[in-house]
N, C-alpha and C positions, 0 to 999 in steps of 0.2 A: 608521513607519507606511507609508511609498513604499513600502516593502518589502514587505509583505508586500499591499498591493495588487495587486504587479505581482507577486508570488506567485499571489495567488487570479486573476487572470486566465490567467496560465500554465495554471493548474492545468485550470482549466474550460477552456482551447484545446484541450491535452494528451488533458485525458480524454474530450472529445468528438472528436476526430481518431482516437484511438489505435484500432488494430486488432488488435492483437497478445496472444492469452491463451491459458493451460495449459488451463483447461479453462470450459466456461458450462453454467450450466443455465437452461434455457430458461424454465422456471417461476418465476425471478427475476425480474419485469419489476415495470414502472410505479411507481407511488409507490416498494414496496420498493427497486428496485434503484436508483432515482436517489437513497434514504434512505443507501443501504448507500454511493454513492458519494459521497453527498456526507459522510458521515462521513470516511471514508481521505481527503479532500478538505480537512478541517477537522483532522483529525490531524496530517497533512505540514505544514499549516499555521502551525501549533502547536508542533509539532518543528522549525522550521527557522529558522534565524538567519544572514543574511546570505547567504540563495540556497544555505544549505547543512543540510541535514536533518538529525539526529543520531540514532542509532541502536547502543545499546551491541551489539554482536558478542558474545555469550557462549561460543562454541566459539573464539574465538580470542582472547577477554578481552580487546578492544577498542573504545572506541569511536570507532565510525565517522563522520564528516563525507563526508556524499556529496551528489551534486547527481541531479535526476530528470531524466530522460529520457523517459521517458512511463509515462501510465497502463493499466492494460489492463483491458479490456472485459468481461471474462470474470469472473463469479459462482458460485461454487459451493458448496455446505452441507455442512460436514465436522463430524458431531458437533455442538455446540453452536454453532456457529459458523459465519457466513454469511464467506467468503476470498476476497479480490481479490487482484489483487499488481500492482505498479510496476517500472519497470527506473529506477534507478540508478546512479551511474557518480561512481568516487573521483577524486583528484587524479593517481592516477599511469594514467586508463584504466581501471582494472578495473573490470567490471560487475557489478551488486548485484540479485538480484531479491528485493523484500522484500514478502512476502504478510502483510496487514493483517487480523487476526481482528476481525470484526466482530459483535457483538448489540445485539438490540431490547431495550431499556429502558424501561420506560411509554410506548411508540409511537415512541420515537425510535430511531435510528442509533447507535454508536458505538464505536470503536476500542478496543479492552482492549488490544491487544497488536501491535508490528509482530515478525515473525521474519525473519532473514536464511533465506531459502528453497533461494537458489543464489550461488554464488561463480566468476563469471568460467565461466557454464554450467556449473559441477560440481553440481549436487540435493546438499541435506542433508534427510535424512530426520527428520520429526517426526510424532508421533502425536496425532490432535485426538480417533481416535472411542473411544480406550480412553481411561479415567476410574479 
């Protein structure tokens, strides 16, 4: 339980300090966008055991154990889906940027999906708005 306390304080430092995002849109604010972050919020949460996230890689059929680094600010609506993303960072240094698909469910916030986005700044390309 200490753990994940001082998780959920990190998390709200992090995501309130962070500066850093691919893209925002500006029309995401107030209730929504504190809804949208406090899901990827409560996701990380829930994925991480022992200060360390977990997240299966499917392009390289692994799962990954990574630690966060920060959150980023930036909201944007791709298709059905309102995407944030986080930088995190493995055991040997390599950096993870993992964008969190997020929908509204009877008023609420919430995570369906984390995707590995970029590997150590290389972009992998996914498609949210074809269906």
């Amino acid at each position: 339980m200490k753990y994940f306390n001082l998780i959920t304080a990190v998390l709200i430092i992090v995501g309130i300090g962070s500066s850093g995002f691919a893209g925002n849109d500006p029309s995401i604010k107030g209730q929504m966008r504190t809804g949208i972050q406090a899901a990827m919020n409560e996701h990380i949460k829930h994925n991480t055991v022992d200060m360390q996230y977990a997240i299966y890689d499917s392009v390289n059929g692994e799962l990954k154990w990574l630690t966060l680094d920060k959150l980023h600010e930036g909201i944007v609506k791709k298709g059905d889906f309102y995407v944030s993303c986080a930088d995190f960072v493995d055991g040997q240094g390599k950096k993870y940027d993992i964008d969190f698909l997020v929908v509204q469910d009877s008023g609420n916030y919430r995570v369906l999906e984390a995707v590995v986005h970029a590997e150590d700044g290389k972009k992998r390309k996914y498609h949210l708005e074809d269906k």
